[in-house]
MITI-750149 format. One record per residue: residue number from 1; x, z, y of N, C-alpha, C in turn; residue in one letter. Coordinates in nm, 2 decimals. Layout:
BEGIN
[atom NUM [X Z Y] [X Z Y] [X Z Y] "A"]
...
This chain:
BEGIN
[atom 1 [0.08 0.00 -0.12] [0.00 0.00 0.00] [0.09 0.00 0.12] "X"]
[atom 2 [0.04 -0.07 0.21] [0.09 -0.08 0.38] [0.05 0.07 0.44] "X"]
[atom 3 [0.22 0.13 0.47] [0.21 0.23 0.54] [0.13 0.18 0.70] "X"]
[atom 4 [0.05 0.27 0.78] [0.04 0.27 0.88] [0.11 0.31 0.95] "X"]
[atom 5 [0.15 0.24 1.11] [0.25 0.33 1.17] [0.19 0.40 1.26] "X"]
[atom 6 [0.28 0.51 1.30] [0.16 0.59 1.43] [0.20 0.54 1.54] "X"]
[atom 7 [0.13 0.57 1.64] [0.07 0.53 1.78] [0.23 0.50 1.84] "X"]
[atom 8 [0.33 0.63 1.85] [0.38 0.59 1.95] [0.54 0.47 1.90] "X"]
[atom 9 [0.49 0.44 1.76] [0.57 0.35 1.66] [0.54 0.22 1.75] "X"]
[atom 10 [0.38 0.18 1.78] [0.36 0.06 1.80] [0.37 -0.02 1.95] "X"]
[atom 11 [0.40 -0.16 1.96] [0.42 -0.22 2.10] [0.31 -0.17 2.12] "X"]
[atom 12 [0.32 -0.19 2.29] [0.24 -0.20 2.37] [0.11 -0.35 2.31] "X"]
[atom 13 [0.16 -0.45 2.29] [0.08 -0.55 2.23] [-0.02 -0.50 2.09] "X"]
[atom 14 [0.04 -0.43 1.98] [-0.04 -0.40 1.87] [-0.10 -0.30 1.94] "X"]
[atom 15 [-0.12 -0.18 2.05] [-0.21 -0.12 2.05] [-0.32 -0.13 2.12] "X"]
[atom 16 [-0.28 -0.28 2.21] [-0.43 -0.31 2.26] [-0.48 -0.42 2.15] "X"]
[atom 17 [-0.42 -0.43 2.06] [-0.47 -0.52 1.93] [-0.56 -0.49 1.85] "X"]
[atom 18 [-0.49 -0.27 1.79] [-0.59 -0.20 1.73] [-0.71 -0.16 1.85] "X"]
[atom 19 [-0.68 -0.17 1.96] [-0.78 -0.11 2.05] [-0.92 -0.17 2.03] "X"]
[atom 20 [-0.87 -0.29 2.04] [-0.98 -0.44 2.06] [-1.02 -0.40 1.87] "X"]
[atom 21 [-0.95 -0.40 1.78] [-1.02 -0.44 1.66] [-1.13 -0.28 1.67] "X"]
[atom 22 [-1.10 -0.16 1.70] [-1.15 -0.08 1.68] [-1.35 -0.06 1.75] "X"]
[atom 23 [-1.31 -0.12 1.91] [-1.38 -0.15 1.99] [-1.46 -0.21 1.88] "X"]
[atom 24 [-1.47 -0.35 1.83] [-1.57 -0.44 1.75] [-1.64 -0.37 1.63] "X"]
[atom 25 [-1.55 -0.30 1.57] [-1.61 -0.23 1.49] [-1.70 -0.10 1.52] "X"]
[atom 26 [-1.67 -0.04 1.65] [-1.76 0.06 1.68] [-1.89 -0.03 1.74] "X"]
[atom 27 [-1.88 -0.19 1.76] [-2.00 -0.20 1.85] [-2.11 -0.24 1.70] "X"]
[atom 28 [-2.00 -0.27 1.62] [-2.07 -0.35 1.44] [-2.14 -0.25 1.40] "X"]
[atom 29 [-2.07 -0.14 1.38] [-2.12 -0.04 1.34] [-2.25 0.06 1.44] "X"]
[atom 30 [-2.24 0.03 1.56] [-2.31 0.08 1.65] [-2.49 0.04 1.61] "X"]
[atom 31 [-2.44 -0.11 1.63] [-2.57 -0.22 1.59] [-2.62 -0.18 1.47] "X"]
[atom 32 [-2.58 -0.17 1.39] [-2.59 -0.11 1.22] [-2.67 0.02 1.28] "X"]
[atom 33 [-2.65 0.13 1.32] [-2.68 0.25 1.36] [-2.81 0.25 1.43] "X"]
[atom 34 [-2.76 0.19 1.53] [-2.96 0.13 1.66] [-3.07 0.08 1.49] "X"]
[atom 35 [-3.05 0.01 1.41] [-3.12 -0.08 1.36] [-3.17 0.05 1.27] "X"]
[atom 36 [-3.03 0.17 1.15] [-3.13 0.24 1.08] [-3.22 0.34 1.15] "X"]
[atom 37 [-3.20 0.35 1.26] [-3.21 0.49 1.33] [-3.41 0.39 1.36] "X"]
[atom 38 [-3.43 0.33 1.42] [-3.55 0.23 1.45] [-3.62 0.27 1.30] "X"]
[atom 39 [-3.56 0.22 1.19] [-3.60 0.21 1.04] [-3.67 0.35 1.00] "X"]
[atom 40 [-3.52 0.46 1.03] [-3.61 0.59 0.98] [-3.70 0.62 1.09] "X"]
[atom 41 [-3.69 0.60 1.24] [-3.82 0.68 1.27] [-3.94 0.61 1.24] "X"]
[atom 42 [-3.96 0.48 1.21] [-4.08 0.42 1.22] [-4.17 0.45 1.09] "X"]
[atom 43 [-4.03 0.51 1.01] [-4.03 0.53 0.81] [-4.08 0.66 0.85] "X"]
[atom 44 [-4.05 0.79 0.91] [-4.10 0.89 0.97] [-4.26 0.90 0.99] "X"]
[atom 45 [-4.28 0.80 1.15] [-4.41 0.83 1.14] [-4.50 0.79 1.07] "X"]
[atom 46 [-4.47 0.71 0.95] [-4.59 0.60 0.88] [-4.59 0.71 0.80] "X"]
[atom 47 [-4.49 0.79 0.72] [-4.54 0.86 0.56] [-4.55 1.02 0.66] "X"]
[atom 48 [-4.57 1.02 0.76] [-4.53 1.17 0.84] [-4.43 1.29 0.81] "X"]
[atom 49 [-4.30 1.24 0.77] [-4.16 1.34 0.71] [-4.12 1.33 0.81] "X"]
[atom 50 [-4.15 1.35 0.94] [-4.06 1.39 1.04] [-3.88 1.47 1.03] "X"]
[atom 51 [-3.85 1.50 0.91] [-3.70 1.52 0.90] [-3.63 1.36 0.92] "X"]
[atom 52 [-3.72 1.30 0.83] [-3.61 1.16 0.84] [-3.54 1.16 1.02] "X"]
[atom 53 [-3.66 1.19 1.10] [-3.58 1.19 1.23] [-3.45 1.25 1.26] "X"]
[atom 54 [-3.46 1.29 1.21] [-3.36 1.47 1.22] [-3.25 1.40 1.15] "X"]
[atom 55 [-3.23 1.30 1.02] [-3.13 1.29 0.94] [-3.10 1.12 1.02] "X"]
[atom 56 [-3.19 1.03 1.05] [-3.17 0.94 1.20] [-3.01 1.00 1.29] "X"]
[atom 57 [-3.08 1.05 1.36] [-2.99 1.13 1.48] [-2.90 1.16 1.45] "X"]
[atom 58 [-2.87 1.28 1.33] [-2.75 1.32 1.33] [-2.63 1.24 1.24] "X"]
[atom 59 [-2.69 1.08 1.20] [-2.58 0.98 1.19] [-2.50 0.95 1.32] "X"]
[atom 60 [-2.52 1.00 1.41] [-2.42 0.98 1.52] [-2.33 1.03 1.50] "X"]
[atom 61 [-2.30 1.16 1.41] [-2.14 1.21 1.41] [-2.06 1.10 1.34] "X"]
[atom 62 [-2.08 0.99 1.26] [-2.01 0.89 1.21] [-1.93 0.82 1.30] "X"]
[atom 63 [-2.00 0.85 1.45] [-1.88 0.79 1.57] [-1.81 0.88 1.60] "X"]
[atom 64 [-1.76 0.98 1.58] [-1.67 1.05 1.61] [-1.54 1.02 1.62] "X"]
[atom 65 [-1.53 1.00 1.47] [-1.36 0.92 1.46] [-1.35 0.81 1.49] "X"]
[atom 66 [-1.43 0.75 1.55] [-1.38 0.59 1.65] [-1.37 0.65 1.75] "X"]
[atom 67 [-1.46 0.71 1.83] [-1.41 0.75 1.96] [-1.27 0.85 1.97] "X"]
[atom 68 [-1.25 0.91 1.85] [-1.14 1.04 1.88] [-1.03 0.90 1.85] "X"]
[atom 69 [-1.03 0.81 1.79] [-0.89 0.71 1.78] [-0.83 0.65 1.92] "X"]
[atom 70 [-1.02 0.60 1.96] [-1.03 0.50 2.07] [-0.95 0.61 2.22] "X"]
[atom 71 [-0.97 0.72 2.20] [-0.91 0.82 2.32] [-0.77 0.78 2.31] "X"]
[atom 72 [-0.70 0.81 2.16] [-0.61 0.88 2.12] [-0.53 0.72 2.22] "X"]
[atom 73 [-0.57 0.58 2.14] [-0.47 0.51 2.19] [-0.56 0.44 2.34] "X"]
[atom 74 [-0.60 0.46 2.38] [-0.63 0.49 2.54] [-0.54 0.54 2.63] "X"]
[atom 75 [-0.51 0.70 2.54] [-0.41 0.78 2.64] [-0.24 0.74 2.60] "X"]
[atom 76 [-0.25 0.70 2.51] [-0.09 0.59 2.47] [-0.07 0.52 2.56] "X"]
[atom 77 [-0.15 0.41 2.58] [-0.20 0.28 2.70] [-0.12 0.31 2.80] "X"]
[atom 78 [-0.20 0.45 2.87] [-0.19 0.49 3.04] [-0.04 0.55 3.00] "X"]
[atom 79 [0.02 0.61 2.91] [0.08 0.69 2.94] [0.21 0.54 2.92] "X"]
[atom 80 [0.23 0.47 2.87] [0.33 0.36 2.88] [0.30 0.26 3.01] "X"]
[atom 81 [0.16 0.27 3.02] [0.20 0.18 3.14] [0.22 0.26 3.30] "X"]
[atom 82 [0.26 0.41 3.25] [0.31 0.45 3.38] [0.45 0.45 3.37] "X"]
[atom 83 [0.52 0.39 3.29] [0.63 0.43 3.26] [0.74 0.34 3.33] "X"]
């Protein structure tokens, strides 16, 4: 397997490369997200299980770790191109 390298291993070029690939996939995955979240509430009010809503919503923690990546090489970004 391909080791990954860390952050401050990569050009300036590969980390606006992972940035951008990461970006696409939070919006892939976002879109995926809008669509079940629509599915269980509408699945909610027809059979009246109102939890489905509840288990809806709290698939937002699945963006966590794109946004805590997307910070991490953000703050790489600024901090090389003050350099």
């Amino acid at each position: 397997m391909k080791e990954s390298k860390k952050l401050p291993e990569l050009t300036l070029e590969e980390l606006i490369k992972k940035k951008n690939q990461i970006k696409g996939a939070a919006m892939g995955l976002g879109i995926v997200m809008v669509i079940a979240v629509i599915a269980l509430v509408v699945l909610a009010m027809r059979t009246e299980n109102y939890a489905l809503i509840t288990i809806s919503l709290g698939g937002a923690v699945a963006f966590l770790p794109i946004f805590i990546s997307l910070s991490q090489i953000n703050t790489e970004i600024k901090s090389r191109s003050n350099i």
